[in-house]
N, C-alpha and C positions, 0 to 999 in steps of 0.2 A: 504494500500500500504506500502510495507517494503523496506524503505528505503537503499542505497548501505553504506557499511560501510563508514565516513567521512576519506579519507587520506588527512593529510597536505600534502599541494604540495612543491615540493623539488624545490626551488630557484633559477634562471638562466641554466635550461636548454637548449644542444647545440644548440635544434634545434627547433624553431616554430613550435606549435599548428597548422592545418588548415581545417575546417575553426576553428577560434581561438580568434576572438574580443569579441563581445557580445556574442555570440552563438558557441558553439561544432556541431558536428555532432549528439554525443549523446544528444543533447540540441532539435534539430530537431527532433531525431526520437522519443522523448519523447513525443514532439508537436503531429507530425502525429497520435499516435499509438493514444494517448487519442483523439484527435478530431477524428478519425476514430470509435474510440468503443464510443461517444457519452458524454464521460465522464464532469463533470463538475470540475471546473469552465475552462477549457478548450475549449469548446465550445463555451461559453458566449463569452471568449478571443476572439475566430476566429470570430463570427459573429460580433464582433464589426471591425474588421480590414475588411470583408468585407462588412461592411455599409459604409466604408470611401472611398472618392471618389479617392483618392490618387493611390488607391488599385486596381483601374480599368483600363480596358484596353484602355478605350477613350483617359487616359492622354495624354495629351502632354506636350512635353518638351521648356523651352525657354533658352535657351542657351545663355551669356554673352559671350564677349573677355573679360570685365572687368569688376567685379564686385563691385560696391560701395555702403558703409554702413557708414554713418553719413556723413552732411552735409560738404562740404570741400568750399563751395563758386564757386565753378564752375561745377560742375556736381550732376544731378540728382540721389535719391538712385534706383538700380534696384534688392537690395539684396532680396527682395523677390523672385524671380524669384531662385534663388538659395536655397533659405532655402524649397520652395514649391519641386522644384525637387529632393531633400536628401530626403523627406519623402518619395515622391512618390517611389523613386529606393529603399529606404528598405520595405515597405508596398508588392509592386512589387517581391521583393525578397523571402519574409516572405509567400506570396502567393505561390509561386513557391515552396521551400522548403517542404512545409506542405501541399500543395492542391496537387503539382505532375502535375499541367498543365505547359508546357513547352513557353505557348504564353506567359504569366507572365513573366518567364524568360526574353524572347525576347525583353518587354517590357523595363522592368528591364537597360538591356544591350544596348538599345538603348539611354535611359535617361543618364548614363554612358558614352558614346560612343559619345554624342551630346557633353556632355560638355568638356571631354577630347579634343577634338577637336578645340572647341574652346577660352578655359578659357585661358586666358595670365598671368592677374594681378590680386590682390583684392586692392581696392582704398579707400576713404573716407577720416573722419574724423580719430582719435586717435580708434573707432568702429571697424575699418577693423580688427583689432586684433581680436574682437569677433566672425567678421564673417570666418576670418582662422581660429578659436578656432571650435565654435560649430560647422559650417558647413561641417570642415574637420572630426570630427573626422565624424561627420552621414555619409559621403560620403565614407569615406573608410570602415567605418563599412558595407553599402550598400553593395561593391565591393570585401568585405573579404567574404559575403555570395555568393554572383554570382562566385567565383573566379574556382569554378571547377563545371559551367557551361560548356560542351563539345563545346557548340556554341558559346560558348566566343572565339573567336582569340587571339593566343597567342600574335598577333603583338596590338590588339587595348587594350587588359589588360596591357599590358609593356606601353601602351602611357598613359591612365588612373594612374598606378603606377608613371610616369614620372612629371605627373601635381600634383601627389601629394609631391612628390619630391621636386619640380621646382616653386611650386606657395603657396602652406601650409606650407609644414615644415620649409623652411627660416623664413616666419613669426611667426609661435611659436617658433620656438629658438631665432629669434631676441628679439620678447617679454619676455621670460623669462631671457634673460640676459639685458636686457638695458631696458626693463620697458617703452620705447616708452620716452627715455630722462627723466621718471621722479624717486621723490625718491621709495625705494623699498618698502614703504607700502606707496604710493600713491592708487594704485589701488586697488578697492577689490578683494578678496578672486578667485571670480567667474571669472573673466578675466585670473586668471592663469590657474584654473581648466578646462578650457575650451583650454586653448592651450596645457594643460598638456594632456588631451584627445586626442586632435589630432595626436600630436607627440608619443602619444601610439598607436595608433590605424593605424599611419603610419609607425610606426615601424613594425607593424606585417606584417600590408598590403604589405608589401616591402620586409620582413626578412632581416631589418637592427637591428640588435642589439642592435647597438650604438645608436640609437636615441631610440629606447623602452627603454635602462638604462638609459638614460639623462633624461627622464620623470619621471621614478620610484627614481632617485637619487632624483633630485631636489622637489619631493613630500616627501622622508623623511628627506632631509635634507639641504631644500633650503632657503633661505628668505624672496620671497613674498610673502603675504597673502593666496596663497593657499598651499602652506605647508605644513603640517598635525599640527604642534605645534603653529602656527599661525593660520591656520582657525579652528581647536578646541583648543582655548589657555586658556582656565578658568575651570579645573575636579572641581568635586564637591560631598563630600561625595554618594550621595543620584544615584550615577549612571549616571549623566549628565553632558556635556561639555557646557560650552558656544560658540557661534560660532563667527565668525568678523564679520559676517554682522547680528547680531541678534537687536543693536542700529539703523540698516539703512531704512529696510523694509522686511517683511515677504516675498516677492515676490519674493527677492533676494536669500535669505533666504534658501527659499526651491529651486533654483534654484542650490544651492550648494546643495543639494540631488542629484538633478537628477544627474551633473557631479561629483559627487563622485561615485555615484554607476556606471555612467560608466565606470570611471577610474580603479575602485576595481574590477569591473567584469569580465573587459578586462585582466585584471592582472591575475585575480587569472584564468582563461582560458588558460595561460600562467606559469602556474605552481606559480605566485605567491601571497603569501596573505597577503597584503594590508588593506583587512576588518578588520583583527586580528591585525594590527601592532600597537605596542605600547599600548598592552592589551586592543586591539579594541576602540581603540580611535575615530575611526573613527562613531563608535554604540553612544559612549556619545553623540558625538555632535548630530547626528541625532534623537535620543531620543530628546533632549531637545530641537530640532525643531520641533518633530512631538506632544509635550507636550503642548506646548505653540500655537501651533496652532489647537489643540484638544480644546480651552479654559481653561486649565491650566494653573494654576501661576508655573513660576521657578522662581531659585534665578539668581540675575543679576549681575553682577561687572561692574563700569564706563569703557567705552573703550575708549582710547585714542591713538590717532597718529600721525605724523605730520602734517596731515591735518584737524582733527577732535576731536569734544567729545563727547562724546555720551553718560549723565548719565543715563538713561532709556533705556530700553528694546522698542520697535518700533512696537505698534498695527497695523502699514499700512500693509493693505496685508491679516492680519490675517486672517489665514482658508482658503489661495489661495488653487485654485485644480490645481496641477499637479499629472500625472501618473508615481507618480515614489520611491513607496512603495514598489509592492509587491517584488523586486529585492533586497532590504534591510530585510521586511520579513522572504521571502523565503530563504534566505542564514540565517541571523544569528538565525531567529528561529526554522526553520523548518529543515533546514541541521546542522545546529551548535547547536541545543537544549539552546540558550542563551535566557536569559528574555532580553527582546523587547516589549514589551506592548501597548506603543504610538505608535511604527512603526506598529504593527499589526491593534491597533483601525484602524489607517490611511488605512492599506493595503484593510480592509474588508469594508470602507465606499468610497474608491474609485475604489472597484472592481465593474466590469470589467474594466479594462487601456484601452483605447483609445491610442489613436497617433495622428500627426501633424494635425490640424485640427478641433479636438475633443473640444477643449480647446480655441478656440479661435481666429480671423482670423490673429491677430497681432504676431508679431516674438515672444513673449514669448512663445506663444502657441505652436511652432514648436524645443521652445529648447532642448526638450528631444523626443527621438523616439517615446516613450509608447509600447505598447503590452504588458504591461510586464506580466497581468493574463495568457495568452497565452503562453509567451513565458519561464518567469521564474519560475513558478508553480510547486513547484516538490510534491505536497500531493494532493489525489481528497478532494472537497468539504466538504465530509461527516466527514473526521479525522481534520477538522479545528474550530469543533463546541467546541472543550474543553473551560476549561475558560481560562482567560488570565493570563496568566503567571507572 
């Protein structure tokens, strides 16, 4: 397969991508054309999205007024219920796109349609940030694929667009400016990366601008820990960054995988590139996450903050599985021709990606979408045997 020539994409263009978050249009019909001609590892991809139950038409939806996430002293958590229907409506979505059956859609649009309806608040503990963070962006990531669905109502996408408006983005922008009253590196890395996502993924959803550059500013030039100079803050001759959560837990760890690559993907669908910025700063650190979690030693530097010290590198965790390689992969080594090594090891021992579910019944499990064999595969099977790079 011969690849399309790489163009750098030209930076704040006037007018929004659509669809445009995780996935293009040509991103789908790459999807279709190969799982139609049988091709691998394509294939693999879609059958594993429809082994997941997420993906079928049985779902059903449970819809909150109010969702809460960490314990607050008075109210119970129901945020699973939210984080289970984000997968179901992209799964739903992803089906639709690529299978061409239209009840998926419907499906899809109903899960959508349920919560738009009813969602008011998100509540909890100091958590609820998390749950605006990762759940917004899946949700409008969801809704950027449905969005030129013909059977979608233009009036129930503008109320959907409206909650994302009305009930997410206040909460990522409050969190990235006030920190939830704490100091600016209190929190780790992953709590910003996660509202940074949302406030991308609602900027497009919405074609607000101003909140897609309030994302992409404060990712290169912001101060809490998800940052790009803060969360990979230590280069290191040998090709690798250190990360801020590399002293905490490996779980976290590569948790900042997964929302980095959404973040960057989302971007660069968007004309801009984020993977590349700051002579792909973004590639060290994740090398020297997918190094050390391969069973590799890297070099470590003590990390300290004002709430922490951290002289040691942090075994917990080590070697978690998440599906959130082959979108790092496939862009810097397969599109970009860059050495990636660890991120490949990684990519081809977690291939096929799964999604929500795959991984576990607990919210971790549901932090990243997955698919990504499926969805972000741009070479068949057969031209990935080379050796590594």
């Amino acid at each position: 397969m011969t690849l399309a020539i790489l163009m750098i994409p030209i930076a704040h263009a006037s007018a929004f991508v659509h669809p445009g978050a995780l996935h293009t249009q040509a991103d789908f019909d790459r999807m279709r054309s190969q799982v139609a001609q049988g091709a691998q590892p394509w294939v693999d991809g879609w059958n594993q999205l429809l082994r997941n139950n997420h993906a079928s038409l049985s779902w059903t939806p449970h819809p909150q007024a109010t969702v809460y996430r960490g314990k607050d002293g008075t109210h119970g958590e129901n945020y699973g219920a939210l984080y289970q229907d984000a997968a179901a409506a992209y799964a739903l979505a992803l089906r639709w796109k690529v299978g061409g059956d239209d009840a998926y859609a419907d499906k899809a649009i109903g899960i959508l349609d349920a919560w738009s309806e009813s969602l008011t608040a998100i509540g909890g503990s100091s958590d609820k940030f998390l749950a605006s963070g990762i759940y917004g962006y899946q949700f409008a990531n969801a809704a950027e694929i449905m969005r030129s669905y013909p059977k979608w109502s233009a009036g129930n996408f503008q109320r959907f667009q409206k909650m994302m408006l009305e009930v997410f983005y206040p909460m990522n922008h409050d969190f990235l400016v006030r920190h939830n009253g704490a100091k600016i590196d209190h929190y780790w890395a992953n709590w910003d990366l996660a509202n940074l996502d949302a406030m991308l993924a609602i900027g497009i959803l919405t074609d607000r601008r101003d909140i897609y550059s309030e994302a992409v500013d404060y990712f290169k030039h912001g101060k809490g820990n998800g940052a790009i100079d803060q969360l990979v803050w230590r280069l290191y001759p040998d090709g690798l960054g250190q990360t801020q959560e590399s002293g905490r837990d490996q779980g976290h760890n590569m948790l900042n995988v997964a929302l980095l690559g959404a973040l960057c993907q989302m971007a660069w669908n968007q004309h801009e590139d984020l993977f590349g910025y700051e002579n792909n700063r973004v590639l060290h650190g994740i090398e020297y996450i997918a190094k050390y979690n391969l069973g590799e030693d890297v070099p470590y530097t003590p990390y300290r903050n004002s709430d922490v010290t951290q002289e040691v590198i942090s075994p917990a965790g080590r070697g978690d599985r998440r599906p959130v390689w082959e979108l790092f992969y496939n862009h810097y080594a397969v599109l970009k021709g860059l050495n990636a090594p660890y991120t490949r090891k990684l990519a081809e021992r977690m291939r096929p990606e799964g999604g929500g579910g795959n991984y576990g019944p607990d919210s971790g499990g549901y932090d990243q979408l997955g698919y990504g064999t499926l969805t972000y595969t741009l070479m068949p099977a057969a031209s990935m045997k080379g050796p590594v790079r």
